[in-house]
N, C-alpha and C positions, 0 to 999 in steps of 0.2 A: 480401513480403520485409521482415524487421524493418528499421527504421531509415526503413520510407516513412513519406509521411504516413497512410494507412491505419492504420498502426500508432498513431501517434501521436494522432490521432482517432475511436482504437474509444475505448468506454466504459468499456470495463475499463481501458484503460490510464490514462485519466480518474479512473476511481475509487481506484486504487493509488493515484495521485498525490496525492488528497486523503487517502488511510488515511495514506500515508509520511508528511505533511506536519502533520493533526491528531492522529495519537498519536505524532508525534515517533521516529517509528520508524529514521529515517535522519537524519542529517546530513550538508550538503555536503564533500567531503575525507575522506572516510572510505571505510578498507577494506571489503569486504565478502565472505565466503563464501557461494556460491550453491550450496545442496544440491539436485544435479541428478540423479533416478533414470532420465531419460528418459520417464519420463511425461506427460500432457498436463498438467496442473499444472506442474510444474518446467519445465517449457519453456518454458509463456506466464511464468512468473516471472522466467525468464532474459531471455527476449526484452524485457519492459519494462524491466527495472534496465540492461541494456544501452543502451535508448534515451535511457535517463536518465542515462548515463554519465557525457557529455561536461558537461552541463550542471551535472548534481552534483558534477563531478568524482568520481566516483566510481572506486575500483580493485576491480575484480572477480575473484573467481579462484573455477571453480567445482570441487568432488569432488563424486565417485561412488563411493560407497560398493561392491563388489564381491560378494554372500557366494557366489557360486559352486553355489547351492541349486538352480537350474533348467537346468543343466548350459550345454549352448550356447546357451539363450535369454538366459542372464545376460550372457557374453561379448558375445554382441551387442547388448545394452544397451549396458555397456562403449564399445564402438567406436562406437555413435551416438553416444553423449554425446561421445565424444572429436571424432568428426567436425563434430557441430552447433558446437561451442565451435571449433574450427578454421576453419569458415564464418564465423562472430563473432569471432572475434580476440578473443578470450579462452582466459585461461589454464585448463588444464583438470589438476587431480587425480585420476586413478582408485586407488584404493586395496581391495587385497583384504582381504575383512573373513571370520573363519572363525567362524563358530555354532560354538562346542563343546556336548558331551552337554551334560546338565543334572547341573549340580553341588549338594551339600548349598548351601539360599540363595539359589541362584541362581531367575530366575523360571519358572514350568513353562512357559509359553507358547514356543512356535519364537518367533513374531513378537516377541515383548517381549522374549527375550534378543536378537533383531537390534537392535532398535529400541533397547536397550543400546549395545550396541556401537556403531550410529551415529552414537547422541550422545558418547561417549567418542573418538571419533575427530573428532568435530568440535569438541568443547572443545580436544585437543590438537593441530590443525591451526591453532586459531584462536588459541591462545599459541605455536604454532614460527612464526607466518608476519609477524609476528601479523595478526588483525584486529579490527575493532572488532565487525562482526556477523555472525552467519552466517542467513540469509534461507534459510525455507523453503515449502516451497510447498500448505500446507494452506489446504482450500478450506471455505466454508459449507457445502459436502454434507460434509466431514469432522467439522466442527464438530455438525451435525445426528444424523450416527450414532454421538460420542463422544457427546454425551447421551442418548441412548437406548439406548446400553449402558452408560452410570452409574445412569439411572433404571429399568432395570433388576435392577439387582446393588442396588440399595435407597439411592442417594448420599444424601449430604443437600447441603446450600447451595452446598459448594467444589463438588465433584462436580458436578453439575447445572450451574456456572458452564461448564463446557465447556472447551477452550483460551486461553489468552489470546493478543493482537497481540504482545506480550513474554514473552519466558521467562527468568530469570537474567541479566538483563541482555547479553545476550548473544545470543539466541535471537529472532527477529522472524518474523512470522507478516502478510505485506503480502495476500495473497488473501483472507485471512481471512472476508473481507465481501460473496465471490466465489462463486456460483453454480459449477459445472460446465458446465452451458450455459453460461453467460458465456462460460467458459473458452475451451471448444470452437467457440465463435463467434471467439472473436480469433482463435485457431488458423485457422481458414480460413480469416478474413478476411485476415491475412498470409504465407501461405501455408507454414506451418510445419509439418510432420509430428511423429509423437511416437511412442511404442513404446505398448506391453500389453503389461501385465505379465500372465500366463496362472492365476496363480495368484489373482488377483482374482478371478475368474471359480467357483474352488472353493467350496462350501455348507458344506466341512469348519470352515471357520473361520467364528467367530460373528458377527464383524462384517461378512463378506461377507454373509451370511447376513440382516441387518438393513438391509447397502444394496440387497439382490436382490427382499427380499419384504417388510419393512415397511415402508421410504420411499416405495416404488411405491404401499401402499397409503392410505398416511396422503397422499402428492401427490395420490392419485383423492380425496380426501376435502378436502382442500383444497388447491388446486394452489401454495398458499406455503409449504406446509409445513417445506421447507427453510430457506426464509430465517425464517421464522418463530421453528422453534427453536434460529437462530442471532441471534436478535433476542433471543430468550426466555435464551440463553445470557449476553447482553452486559448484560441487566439483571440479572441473578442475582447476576454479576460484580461491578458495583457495590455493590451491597446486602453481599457477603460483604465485599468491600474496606471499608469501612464498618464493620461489624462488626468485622473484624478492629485497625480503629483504635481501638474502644472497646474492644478485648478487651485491646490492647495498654496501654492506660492505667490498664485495671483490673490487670493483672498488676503494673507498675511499683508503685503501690499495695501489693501483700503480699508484695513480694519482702523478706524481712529481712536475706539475707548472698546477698552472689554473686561468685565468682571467674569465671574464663574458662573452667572445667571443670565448674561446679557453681553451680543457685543453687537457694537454700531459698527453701519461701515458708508464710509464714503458713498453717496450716491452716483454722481457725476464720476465718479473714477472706477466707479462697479461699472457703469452701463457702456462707459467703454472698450470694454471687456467685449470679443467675440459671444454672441450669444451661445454657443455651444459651452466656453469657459462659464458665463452667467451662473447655467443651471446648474453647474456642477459646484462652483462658492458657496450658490444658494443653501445647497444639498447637504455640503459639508461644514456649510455654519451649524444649519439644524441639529445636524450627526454628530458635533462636538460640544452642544448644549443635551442633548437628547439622546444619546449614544445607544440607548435602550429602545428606541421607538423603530417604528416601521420605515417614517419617513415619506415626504412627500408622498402625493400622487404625483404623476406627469400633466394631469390636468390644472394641479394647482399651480404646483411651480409658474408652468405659461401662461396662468392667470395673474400671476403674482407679476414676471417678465413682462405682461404683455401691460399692464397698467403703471409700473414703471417705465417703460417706455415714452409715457407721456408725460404730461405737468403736473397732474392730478398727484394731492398728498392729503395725509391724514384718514388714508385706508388700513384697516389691520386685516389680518388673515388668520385662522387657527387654523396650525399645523401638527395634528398630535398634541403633545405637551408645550408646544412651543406656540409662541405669537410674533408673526412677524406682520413690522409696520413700517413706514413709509411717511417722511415729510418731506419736504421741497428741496434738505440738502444732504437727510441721510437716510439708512435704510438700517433697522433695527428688529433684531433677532431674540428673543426675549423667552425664560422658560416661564409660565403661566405661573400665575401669584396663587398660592397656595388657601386662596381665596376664593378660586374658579368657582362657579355652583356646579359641583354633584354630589352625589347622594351622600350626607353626612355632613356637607361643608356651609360655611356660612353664609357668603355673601359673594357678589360677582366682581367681573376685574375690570379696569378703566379706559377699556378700550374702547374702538369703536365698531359699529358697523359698516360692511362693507355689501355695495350694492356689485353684484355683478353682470345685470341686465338685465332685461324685461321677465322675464321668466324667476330666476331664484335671485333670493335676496339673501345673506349668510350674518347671519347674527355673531358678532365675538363677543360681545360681554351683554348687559342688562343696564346700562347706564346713559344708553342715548336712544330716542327713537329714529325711527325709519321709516322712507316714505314706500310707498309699494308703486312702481311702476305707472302698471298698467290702469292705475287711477286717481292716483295721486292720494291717496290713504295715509294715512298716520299710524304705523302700530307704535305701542308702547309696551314696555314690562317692566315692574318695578317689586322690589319688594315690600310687603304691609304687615304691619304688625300682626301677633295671633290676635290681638281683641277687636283690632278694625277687620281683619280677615272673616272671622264668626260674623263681627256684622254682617259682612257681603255677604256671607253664605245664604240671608236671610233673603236678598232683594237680589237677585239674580236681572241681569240683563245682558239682551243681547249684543249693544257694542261691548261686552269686556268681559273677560272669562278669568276666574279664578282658579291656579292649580298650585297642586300640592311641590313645594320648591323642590321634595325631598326628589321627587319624581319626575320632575324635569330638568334635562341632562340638556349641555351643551356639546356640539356646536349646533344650535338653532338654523332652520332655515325659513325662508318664507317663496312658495313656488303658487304656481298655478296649478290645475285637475291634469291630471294623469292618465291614460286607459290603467285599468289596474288597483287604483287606490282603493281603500279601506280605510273606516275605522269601527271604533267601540264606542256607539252613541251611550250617553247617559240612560240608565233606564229600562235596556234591555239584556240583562244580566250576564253582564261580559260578550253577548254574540256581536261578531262582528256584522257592518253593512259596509256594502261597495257605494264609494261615492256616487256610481250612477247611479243607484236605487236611488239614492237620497236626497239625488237632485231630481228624480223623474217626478219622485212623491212629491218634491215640493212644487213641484211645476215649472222647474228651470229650462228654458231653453242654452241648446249650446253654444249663442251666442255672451250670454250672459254667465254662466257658471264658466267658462273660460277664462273669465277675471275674476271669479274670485279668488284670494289668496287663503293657503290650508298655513297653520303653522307648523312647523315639522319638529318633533325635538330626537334626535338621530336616526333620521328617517321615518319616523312614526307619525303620524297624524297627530298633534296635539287640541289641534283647534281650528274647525271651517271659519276663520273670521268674521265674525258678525255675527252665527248662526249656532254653532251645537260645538260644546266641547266634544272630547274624548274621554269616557269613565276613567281610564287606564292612568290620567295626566290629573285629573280633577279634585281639588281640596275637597274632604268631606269635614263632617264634624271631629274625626280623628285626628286630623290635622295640626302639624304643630308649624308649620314654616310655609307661607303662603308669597304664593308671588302672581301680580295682578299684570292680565295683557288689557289693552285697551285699544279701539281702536276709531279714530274719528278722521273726519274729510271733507271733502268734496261731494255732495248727495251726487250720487249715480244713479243712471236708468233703473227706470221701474224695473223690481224683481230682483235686484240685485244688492243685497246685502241691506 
């Protein structure tokens, strides 16, 4: 029963007590939000910060996120949590949370757009209530399988850092330094029950997949494993933290003008910079303009690095919310003009396009064309009125495709065929086709559909150039805001375009 001595002289409860106390993770008199999925985790979480209540004074209020995805296994999650927190006398939130499809932007993963919406629901619980923290219940075996599916996917230094005991000020991580076993020891030691979640248990998803068959085998191989690469995690951590203070002194350094929406920096005095400092300036320009966003990829950054490098200026990049640009003596970090085209907005921003090799071409604004590679093509896109738009609707051709502005989202690209592609031709009532259908129908050999260029508008097919919109992207007569691609050139071999 929480609140015995049992409770109070397991070791886990002991160890929380020194994590809350040496990384300053709580203070006494302060609210706190307790994110409870009914799991084994979130329950010994709850159960200690409960013990610690009276003495912290602490006010507790826990939610439970809802999404409704495992039909009546979820509901009765639901109702544990509600009941265990009924036991404890504590106040309990359940909130339904709904996974929508996957939108242009939004992240492909089911998990990652939940795990969205989690944290969006607990930032805004934690300014209507308010609180100072919200406490979650991530364990060393969490920590262990988030690096090893960063080292993985290829991280470098943050990446491999793993989680941190804080997140945004706001976000605290007290198990952090906690076994699973551990866990499952207090649990029985105070005789607490806790749900399964069933879907843990699927091979369909990759990180289950890394807790089911490589932790098991990397523990035969060394039974620390876990705490190991939550050890391995916590040094990493410093060492990036570190870095990042040198990186932060070196930037302050070639910053030469900066407002609250833009700061320029010395070219020539950035790139003298070790490239290891580089990415990190880079990183922490964006994070101080953008503090809200994801933040680069790795892949872009080194696109961004590796084209700086050269002579070449007058290239932009979309970074999230941010635009960074490049002329021959500075380098410009800029938060995106409230002008961007998407859905609802007006008109697009003055930058430019940037080519990044034969293959993809990355559209930043709508204001200049671009040549395509691999033929020397022309696309264009512009905005047309609603009453010239209606015209077009009438005389349809196939150099130039008319789509609905509202529907067409940046960051645009422009690539070549894929194995894999799809889209939603016109006409056949939303069913998708695979671009090899579409090019077999039309009698494409694969020398020739290898150049042609698809339009992309965040990853979607927008438009085969030359040949067949996408319905999904396409002005109709509803249409109130039209924006025309166009695209002309160099005549190319027969068959093509």
């Amino acid at each position: 029963m929480t609140g015995s001595p049992t409770a109070v002289h397991h070791p886990l409860h002991n160890q929380v007590v020194r994590a809350l106390r040496s990384r300053a993770l709580l203070q006494p008199g302060q609210s706190v939000l307790v994110a409870v999925s009914g799991g084994p985790d979130s329950v010994a979480l709850l159960s200690i910060l409960r013990d610690l209540a009276a003495a912290w004074k602490l006010s507790l209020t826990v939610v439970h996120g809802n999404y409704g995805l495992r039909g009546v296994e979820s509901d009765e999650d639901a109702s544990f949590v509600a009941a265990l927190c009924l036991r404890l006398n504590v106040p309990c939130l359940v909130r339904p949370l709904h996974v929508r499809e996957r939108e242009p932007g939004a992240s492909s993963s089911l998990q990652a757009r939940a795990r969205e919406l989690r944290y969006r629901l607990f930032r805004d619980l934690a300014q209507e209530l308010p609180a100072d923290r919200v406490a979650l219940g991530h364990t060393a075996d969490d920590q262990a399988e988030t690096v090893l599916l960063r080292m993985l996917r290829g991280a470098g230094l943050r990446g491999l850092a793993g989680m941190s005991y804080t997140r945004e000020r706001l976000f605290i991580r007290p198990l952090l330094g906690a076994t699973r076993r551990e866990i499952l020891s207090y649990l029985a030691a105070v005789g607490l029950s806790y749900r399964t979640d069933s879907s843990n248990a699927k091979s369909l998803y990759f990180r289950n997949r890394v807790r089911q068959e490589v932790l098991p085998v990397l523990e035969s191989l060394a039974p620390s494993a876990t705490r190991l690469l939550a050890r391995q995690a916590d040094i990493l951590r410093a060492d990036d933290q570190l870095l990042d203070r040198l990186a932060a002194g070196c930037l302050r350094r070639v910053i030469q003008r900066r407002d609250p929406s833009t700061i320029v920096l010395d070219r020539a005095a950035f790139r003298r910079q070790p490239t290891a400092l580089q990415r990190r300036m880079l990183r922490l320009a964006i994070h101080d303009l953008a503090p809200a966003s994801a933040g680069p990829r790795s892949d872009q950054v080194l696109s961004i690095l590796a084209s700086l490098a050269t002579k070449q200026s007058g290239k932009a990049w979309l970074v999230g919310p941010v635009v960074v640009s490049c002329d021959q003596s500075t380098v410009g970090v800029a938060c995106r003009s409230a002008q961007l085209l998407s859905a609802g907005q007006r008109s697009a921003p003055p930058n430019d396009w940037m080519v990044l090799g034969s293959e993809v071409v990355t559209c930043v604004s709508l204001s200049s064309p671009t040549s395509w590679p691999s033929t020397g093509e022309v696309i264009r896109l512009r905005p047309v009125t609603q009453a010239r738009g209606r015209e077009l609707l009438k005389h349809p051709s196939s150099a130039t495709a008319l789509f609905d502005a509202d529907h067409l989202l940046l960051p645009l690209t422009i690539r070549s065929w894929r194995r894999g592609d799809w889209f939603v031709p016109t006409g056949m009532a939303g069913r998708r086709k695979k671009l090899q259908d579409y090019f077999t129908d039309a009698k494409l050999s694969r020398s020739v559909r290898e150049h042609i260029p698809l339009l992309l508008s965040q990853g979607q097919i927008a438009w085969i150039v030359g040949r067949r919109i996408d319905a999904r992207f396409a002005a109709t007569v509803s249409t109130t805001r039209f924006m025309l691609a166009s695209v002309t050139g160099p005549v190319r071999r027969k068959g093509v375009c």
